[in-house]
C-alpha positions as a Markdown table, in Angstrom:
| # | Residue | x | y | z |
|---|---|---|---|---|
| 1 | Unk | 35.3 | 81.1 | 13.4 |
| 2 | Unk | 36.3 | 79.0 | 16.9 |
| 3 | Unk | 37.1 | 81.4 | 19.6 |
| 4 | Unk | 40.4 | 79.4 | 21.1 |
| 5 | Unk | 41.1 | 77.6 | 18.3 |
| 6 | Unk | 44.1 | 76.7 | 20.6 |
| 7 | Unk | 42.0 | 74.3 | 23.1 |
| 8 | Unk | 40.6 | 71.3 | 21.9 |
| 9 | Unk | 38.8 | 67.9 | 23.4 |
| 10 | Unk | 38.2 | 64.7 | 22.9 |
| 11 | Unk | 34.9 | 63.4 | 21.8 |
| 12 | Unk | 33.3 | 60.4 | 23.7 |
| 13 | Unk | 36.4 | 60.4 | 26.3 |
| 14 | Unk | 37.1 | 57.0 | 28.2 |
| 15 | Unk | 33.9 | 54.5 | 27.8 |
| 16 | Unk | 30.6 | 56.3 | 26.5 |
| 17 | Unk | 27.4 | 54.8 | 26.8 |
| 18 | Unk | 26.7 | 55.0 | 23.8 |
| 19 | Unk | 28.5 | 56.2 | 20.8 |
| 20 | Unk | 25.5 | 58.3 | 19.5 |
| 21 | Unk | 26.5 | 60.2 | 22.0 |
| 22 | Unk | 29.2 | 61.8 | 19.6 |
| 23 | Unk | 26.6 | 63.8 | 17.9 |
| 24 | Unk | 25.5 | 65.8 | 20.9 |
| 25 | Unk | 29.3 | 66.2 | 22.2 |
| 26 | Unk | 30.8 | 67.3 | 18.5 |
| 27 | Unk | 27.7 | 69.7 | 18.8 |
| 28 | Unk | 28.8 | 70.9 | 22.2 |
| 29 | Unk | 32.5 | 71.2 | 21.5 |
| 30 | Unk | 31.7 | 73.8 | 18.6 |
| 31 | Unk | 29.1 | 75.4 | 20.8 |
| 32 | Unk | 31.6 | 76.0 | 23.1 |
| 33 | Unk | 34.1 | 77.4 | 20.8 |
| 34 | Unk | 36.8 | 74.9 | 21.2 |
| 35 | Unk | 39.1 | 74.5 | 17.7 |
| 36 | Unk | 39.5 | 71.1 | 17.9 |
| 37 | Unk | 37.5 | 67.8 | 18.7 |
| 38 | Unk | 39.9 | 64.7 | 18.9 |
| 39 | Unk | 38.4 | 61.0 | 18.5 |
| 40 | Unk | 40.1 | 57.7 | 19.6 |
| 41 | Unk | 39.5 | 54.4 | 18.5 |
| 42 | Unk | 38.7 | 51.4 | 20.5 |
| 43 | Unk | 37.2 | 48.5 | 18.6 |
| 44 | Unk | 34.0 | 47.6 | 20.1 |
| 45 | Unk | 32.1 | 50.7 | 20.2 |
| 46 | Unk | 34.8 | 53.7 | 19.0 |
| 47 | Unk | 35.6 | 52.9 | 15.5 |
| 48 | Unk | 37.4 | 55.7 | 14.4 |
| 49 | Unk | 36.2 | 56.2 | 10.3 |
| 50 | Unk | 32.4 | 56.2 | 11.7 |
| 51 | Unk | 32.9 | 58.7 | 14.4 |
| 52 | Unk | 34.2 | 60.9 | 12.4 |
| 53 | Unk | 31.8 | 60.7 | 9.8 |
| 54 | Unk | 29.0 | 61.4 | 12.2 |
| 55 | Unk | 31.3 | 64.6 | 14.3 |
| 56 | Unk | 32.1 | 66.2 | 10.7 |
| 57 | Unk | 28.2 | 65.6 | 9.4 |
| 58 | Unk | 26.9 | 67.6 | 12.6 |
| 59 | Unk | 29.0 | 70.4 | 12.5 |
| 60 | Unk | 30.2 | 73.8 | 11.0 |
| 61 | Unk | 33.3 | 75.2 | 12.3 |
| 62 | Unk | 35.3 | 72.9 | 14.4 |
| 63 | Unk | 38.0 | 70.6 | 13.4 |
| 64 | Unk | 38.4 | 67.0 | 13.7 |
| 65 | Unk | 41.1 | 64.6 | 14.1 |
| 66 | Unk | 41.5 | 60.9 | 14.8 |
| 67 | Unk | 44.2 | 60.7 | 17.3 |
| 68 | Unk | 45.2 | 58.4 | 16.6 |
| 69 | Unk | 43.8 | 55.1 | 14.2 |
| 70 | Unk | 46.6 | 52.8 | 12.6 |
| 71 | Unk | 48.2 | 52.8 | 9.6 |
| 72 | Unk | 47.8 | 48.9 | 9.6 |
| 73 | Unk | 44.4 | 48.2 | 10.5 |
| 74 | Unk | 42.9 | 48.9 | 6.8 |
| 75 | Unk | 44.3 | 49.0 | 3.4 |
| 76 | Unk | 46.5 | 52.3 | 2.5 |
| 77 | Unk | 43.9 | 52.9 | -0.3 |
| 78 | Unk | 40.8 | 52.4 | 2.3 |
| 79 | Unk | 42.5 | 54.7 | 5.0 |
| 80 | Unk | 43.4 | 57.3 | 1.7 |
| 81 | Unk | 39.7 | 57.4 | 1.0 |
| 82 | Unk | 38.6 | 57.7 | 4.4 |
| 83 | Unk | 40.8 | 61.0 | 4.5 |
| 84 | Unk | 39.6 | 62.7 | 1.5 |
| 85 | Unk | 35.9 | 61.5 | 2.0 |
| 86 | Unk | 36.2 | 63.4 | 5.7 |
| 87 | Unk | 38.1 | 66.4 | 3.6 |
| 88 | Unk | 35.3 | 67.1 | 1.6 |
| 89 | Unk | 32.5 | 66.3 | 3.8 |
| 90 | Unk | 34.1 | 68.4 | 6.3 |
| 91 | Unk | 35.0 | 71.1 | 3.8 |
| 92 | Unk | 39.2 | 70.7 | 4.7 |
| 93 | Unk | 38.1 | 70.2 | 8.7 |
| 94 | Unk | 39.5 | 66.9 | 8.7 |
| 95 | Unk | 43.0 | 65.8 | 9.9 |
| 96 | Unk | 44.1 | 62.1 | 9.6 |
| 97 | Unk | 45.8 | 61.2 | 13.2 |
| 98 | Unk | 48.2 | 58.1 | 13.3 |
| 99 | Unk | 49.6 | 56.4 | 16.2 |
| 100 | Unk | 51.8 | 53.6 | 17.3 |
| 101 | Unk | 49.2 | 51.6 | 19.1 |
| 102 | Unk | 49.5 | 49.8 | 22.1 |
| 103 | Unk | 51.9 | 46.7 | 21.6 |
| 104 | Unk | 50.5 | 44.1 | 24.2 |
| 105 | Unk | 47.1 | 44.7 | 22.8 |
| 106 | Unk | 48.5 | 44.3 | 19.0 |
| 107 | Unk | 50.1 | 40.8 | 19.6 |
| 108 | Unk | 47.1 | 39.5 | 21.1 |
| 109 | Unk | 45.0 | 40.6 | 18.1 |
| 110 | Unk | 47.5 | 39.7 | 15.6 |
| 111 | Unk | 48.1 | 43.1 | 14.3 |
| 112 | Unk | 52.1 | 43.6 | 13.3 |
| 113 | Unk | 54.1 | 46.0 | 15.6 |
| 114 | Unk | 54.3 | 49.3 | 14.3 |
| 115 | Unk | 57.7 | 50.6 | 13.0 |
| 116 | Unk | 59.0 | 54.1 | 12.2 |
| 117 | Unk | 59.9 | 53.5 | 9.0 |
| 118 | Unk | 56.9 | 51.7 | 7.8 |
| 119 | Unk | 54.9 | 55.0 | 8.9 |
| 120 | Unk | 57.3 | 57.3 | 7.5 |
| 121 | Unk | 56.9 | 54.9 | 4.1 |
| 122 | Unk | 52.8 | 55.0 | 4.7 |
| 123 | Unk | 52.9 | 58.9 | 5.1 |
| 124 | Unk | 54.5 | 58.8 | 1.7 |
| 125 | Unk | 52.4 | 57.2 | -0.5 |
| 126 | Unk | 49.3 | 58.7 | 1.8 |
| 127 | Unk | 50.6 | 62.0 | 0.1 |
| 128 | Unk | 51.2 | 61.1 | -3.1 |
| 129 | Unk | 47.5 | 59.2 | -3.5 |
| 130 | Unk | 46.2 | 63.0 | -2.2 |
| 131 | Unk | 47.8 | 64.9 | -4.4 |
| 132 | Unk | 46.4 | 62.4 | -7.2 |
| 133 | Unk | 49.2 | 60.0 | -8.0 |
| 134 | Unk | 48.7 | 57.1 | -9.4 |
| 135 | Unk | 51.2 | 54.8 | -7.9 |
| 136 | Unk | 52.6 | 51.7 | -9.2 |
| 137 | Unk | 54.6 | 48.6 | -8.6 |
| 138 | Unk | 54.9 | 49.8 | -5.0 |
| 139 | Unk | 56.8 | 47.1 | -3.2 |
| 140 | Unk | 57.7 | 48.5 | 0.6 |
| 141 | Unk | 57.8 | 47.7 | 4.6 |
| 142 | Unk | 53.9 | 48.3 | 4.2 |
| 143 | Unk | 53.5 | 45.6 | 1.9 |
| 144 | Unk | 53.3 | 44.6 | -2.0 |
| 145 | Unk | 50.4 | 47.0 | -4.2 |
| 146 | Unk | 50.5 | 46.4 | -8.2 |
| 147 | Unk | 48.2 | 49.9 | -8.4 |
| 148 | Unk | 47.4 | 52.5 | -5.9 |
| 149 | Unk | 45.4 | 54.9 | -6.8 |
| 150 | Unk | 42.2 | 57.3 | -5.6 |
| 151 | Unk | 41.3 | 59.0 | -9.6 |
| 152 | Unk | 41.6 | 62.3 | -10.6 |
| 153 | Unk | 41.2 | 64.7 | -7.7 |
| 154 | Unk | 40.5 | 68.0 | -7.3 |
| 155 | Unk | 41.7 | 68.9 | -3.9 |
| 156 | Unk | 42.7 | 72.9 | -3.6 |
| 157 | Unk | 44.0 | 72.4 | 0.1 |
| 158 | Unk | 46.2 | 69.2 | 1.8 |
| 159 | Unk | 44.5 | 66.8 | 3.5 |
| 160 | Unk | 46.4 | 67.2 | 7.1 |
| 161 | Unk | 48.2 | 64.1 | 8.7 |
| 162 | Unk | 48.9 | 64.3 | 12.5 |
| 163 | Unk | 50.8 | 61.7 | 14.2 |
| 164 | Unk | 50.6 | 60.8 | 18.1 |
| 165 | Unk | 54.9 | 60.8 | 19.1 |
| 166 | Unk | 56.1 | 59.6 | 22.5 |
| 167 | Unk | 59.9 | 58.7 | 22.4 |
| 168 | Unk | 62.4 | 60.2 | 20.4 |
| 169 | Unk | 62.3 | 58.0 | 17.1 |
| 170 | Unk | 58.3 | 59.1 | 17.1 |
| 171 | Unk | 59.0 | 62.3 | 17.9 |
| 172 | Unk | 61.6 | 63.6 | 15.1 |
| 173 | Unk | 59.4 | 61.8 | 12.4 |
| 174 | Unk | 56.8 | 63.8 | 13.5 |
| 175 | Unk | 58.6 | 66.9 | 12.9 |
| 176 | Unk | 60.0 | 65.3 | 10.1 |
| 177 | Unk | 56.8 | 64.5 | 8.0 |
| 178 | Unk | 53.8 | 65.3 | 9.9 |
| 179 | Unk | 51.8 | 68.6 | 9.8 |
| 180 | Unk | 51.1 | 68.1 | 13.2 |
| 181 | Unk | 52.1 | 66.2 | 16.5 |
| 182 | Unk | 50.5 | 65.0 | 19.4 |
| 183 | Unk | 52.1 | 64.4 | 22.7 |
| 184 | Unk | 50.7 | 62.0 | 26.3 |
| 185 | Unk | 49.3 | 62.6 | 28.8 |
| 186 | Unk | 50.6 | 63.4 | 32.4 |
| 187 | Unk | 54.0 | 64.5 | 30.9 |
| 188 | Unk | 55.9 | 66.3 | 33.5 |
| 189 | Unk | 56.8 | 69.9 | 32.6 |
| 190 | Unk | 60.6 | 68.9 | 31.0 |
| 191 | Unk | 59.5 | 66.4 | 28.9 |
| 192 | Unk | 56.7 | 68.6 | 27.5 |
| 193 | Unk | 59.1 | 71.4 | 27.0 |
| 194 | Unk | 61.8 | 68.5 | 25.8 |
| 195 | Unk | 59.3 | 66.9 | 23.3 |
| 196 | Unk | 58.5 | 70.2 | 21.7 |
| 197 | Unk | 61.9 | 71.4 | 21.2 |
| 198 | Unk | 62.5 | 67.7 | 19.4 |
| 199 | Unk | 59.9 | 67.7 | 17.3 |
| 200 | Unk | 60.6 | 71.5 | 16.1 |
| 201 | Unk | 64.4 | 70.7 | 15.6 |
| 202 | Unk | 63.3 | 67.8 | 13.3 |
| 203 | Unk | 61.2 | 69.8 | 11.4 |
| 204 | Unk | 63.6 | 72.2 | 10.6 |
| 205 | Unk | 66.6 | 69.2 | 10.1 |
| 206 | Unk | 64.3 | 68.5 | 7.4 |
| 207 | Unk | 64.4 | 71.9 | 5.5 |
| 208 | Unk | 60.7 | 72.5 | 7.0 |
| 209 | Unk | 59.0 | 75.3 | 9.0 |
| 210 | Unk | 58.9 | 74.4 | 12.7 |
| 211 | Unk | 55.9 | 76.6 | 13.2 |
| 212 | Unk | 53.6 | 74.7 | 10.8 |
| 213 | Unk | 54.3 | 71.7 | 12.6 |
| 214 | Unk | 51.6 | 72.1 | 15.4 |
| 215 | Unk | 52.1 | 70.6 | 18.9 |
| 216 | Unk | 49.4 | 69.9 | 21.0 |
| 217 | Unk | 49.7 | 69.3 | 24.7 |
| 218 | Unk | 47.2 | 66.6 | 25.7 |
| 219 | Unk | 46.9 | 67.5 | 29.5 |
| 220 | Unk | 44.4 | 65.9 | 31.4 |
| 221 | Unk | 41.9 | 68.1 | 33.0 |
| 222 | Unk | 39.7 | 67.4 | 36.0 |
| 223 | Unk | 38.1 | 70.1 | 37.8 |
| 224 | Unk | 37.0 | 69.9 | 41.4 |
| 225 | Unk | 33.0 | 71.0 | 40.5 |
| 226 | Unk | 33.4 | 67.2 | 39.1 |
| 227 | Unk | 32.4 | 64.5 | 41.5 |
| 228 | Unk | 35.5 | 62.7 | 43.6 |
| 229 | Unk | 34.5 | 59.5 | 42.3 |
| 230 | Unk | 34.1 | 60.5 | 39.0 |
| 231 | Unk | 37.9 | 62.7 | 39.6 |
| 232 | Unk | 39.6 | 59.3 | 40.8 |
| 233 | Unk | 38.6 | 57.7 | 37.9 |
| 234 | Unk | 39.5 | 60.4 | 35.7 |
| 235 | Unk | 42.9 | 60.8 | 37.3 |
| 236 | Unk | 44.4 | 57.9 | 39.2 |
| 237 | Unk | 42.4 | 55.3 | 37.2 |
| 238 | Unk | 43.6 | 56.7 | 33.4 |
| 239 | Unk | 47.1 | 57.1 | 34.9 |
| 240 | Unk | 46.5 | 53.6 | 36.1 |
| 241 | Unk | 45.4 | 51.9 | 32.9 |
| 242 | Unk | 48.7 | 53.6 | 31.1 |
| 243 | Unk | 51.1 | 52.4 | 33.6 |
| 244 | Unk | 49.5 | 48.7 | 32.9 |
| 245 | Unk | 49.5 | 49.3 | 29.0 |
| 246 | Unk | 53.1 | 50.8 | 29.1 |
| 247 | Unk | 54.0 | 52.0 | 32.1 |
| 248 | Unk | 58.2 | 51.2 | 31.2 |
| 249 | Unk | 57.9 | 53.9 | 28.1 |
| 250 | Unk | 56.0 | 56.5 | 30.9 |
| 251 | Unk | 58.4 | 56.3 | 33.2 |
| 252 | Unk | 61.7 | 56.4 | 31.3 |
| 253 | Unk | 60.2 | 58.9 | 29.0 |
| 254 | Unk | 59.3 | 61.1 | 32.6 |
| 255 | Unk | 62.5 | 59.7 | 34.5 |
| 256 | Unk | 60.2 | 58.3 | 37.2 |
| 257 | Unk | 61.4 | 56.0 | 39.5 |
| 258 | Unk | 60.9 | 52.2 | 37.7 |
| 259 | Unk | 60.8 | 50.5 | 41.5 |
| 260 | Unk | 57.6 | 52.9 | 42.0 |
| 261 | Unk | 56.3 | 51.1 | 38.7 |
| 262 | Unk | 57.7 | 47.8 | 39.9 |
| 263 | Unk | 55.7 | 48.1 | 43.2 |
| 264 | Unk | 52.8 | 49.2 | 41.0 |
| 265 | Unk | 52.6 | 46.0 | 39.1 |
| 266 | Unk | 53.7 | 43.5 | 41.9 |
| 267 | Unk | 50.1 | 44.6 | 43.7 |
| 268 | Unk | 47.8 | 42.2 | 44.3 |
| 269 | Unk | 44.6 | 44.3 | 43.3 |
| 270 | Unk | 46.8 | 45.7 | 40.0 |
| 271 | Unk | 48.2 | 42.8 | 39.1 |
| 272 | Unk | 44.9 | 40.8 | 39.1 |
| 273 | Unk | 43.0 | 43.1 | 37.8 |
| 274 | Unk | 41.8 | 42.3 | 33.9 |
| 275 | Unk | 41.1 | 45.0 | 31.6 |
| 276 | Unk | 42.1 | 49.1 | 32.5 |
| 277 | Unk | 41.2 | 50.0 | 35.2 |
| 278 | Unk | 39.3 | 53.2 | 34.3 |
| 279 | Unk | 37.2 | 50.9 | 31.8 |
| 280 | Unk | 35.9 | 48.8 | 35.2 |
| 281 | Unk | 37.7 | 49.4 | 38.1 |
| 282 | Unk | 35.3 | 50.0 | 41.6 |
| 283 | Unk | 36.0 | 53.1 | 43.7 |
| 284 | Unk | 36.8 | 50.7 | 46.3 |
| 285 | Unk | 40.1 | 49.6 | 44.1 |
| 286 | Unk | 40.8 | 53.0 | 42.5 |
| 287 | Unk | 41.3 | 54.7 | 46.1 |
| 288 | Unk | 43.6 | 51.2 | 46.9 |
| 289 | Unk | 45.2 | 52.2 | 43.3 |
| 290 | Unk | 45.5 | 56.1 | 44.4 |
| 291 | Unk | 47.9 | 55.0 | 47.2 |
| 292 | Unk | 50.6 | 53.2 | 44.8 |
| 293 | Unk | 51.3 | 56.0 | 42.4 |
| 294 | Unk | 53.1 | 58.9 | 43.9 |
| 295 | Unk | 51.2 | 62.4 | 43.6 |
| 296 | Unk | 54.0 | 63.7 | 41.3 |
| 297 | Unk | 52.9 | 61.5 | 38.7 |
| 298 | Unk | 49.6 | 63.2 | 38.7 |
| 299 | Unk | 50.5 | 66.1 | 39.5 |
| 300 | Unk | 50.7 | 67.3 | 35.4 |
| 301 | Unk | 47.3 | 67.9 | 34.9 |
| 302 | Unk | 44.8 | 70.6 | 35.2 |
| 303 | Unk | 42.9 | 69.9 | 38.8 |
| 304 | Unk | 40.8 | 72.5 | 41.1 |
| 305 | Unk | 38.9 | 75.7 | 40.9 |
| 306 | Unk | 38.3 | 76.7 | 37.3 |
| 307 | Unk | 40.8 | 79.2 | 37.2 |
| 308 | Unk | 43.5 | 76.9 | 38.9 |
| 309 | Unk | 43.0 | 74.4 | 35.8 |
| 310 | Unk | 43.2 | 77.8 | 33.5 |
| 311 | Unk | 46.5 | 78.3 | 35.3 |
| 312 | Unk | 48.0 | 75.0 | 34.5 |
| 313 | Unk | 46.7 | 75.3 | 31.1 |
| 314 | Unk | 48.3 | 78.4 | 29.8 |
| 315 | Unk | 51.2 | 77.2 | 31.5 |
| 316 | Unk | 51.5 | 74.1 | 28.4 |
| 317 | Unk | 51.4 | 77.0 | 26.3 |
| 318 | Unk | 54.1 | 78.9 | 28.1 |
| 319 | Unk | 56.1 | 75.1 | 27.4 |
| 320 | Unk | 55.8 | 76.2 | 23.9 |
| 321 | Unk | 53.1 | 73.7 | 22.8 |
| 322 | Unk | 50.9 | 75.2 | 20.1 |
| 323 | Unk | 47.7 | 73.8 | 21.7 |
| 324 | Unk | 45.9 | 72.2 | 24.4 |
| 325 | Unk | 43.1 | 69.0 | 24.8 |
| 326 | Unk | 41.5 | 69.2 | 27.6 |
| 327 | Unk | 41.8 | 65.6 | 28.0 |
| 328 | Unk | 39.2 | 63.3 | 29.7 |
| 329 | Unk | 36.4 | 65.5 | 30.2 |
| 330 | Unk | 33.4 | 66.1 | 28.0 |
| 331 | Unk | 32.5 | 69.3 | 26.4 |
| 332 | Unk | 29.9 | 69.7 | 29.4 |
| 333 | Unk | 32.2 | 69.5 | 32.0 |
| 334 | Unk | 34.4 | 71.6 | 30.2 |
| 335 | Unk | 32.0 | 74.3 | 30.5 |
| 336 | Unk | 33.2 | 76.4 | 34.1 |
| 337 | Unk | 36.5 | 76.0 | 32.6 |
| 338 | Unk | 36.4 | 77.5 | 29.2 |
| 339 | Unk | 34.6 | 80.2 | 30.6 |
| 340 | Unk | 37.1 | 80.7 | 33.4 |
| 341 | Unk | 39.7 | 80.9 | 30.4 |
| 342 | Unk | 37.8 | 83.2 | 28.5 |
| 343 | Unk | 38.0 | 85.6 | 31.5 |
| 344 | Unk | 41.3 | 85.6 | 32.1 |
């Protein structure tokens, strides 16, 4: 049994060296007692279906979630498969995390732009291929399938599905059809508490219990026993590479100022930089990068002493979010802070 099954973190967070290195952290996470390990997915060395393999083959108690893979990237019978091989490897640890993705990055690649209804129509059939169906003649938004179908299972327990929301449409089908929901980082304290309420009143528009759907509060956390350089790029270089990915969406979804983000952009260092810049920015650039974005844009996070970040971590909670990543540290660095929240 996890001690705060309410805290969670991200496994391999920002660009590991390696991703062996999953192993050690999923290790660490359940060492430390967190509920929850979250894994991303970025191509070229975060693959989503492998980490989790490896974090759910190396561990007891903890969960695991992708947050997020998507829906698109593999056939709806490979990503099925994948969720009930993790169930039962995991023994019902697993949860299946789907996202949106990041548009720019999507064209270049070729991948179609994500709808809400061709998720809500994936969700679907994901279910019904769990619970054993053998579907036929499916003709939908997620494409043309004569036969879908996984065999007879025996499968006492859902597999979960959690789904990564940002605006509105995102976050009412969460509620609507997802067991659980995960919000963005450096969300200012109204839209947290804004986002939870919407997710909850969809859930219970749809005839459902808002207090299964889970909502977790992914709140970066960067304590000052941390290096500064290591802090910079924790902080203003991930709030950085967000405002490059998508910065309109952060800013309207915050109601920011978008001549702050204009000003962002227009700068010489930002604008011809290539790549995020907490993948490969210097420090030299990150402290030029620190002076563009306003310190009320960082300012939701969990920073300082351990028991400052403790502070702004129950406060998520007090939001009315069901749970907490401490996002963008590794369970190692989490250490002074768990402990600190422990204490309390």
């Amino acid at each position: 049994m996890t001690e705060n099954p309410e805290l969670a973190c991200y496994l391999l967070a920002g660009q590991p060296e390696s991703s062996r290195d999953i192993v050690r952290e999923a290790q660490e996470a359940e060492a430390l007692g967190l509920g929850r390990a979250f894994i991303s997915e970025r191509y070229q060395s975060k693959e989503a279906a492998t980490l989790s393999g490896a974090a759910g083959a190396v561990t007891e108690r903890i969960q695991i979630s992708t947050a997020a893979t998507n829906h698109n990237t593999r056939h709806p019978l490979v990503t099925a498969g994948y969720a009930l091989t993790m169930h039962g490897l995991t023994g019902g640890r697993f949860t299946l995390g789907l996202g949106r993705g990041i548009v720019p990055m999507q064209r270049a690649f070729g991948i179609p732009t994500i709808t809400t209804a061709e998720v809500e129509e994936f969700v679907g059939v994901t279910r019904r291929l769990l619970a054993g169906e053998t579907i036929l003649g499916h003709e939908g938004l997620i494409g043309k399938y004569p036969v879908l179908r996984l065999g007879d299972l025996d499968v006492s327990d859902e597999v979960g599905l959690g789904w990564v929301a940002f605006g509105p449409n995102s976050l009412a089908l969460g509620g609507r059809c997802f067991d659980e929901v995960v919000l963005h980082t450096y969300f200012t304290d109204e839209t947290t508490a804004r986002c939870v309420r919407a997710v909850k009143e969809a859930a219970e528009k749809a005839g459902r219990d808002p207090a299964a759907v889970k909502v977790w509060s992914c709140f970066a956390t960067v304590g000052d026993h941390l290096s500064e350089e290591k802090r910079r790029m924790k902080t203003v270089g991930r709030l950085g590479t967000y405002l490059q990915g998508y910065g309109d969406l952060l800013v309207r979804t915050n109601q920011w100022d978008p001549k702050v983000l204009e000003r962002f952009r227009a700068d010489e260092v930002v604008s011809g930089f290539r790549g995020g810049l907490d993948q490969a920015a210097t420090p030299e650039q990150l402290e030029h990068v620190a002076k563009l974005i306003p310190e009320e844009w960082l300012a939701p996070s969990a920073t300082g002493s351990p028991e400052q970040c403790v502070r702004a971590i129950q406060g998520q909670l007090d939001l009315g979010c069901d749970g907490v990543i401490l996002h963008g540290a590794t369970p190692d660095e989490l250490h002074p802070i768990v402990s600190a929240y422990r204490a309390r």
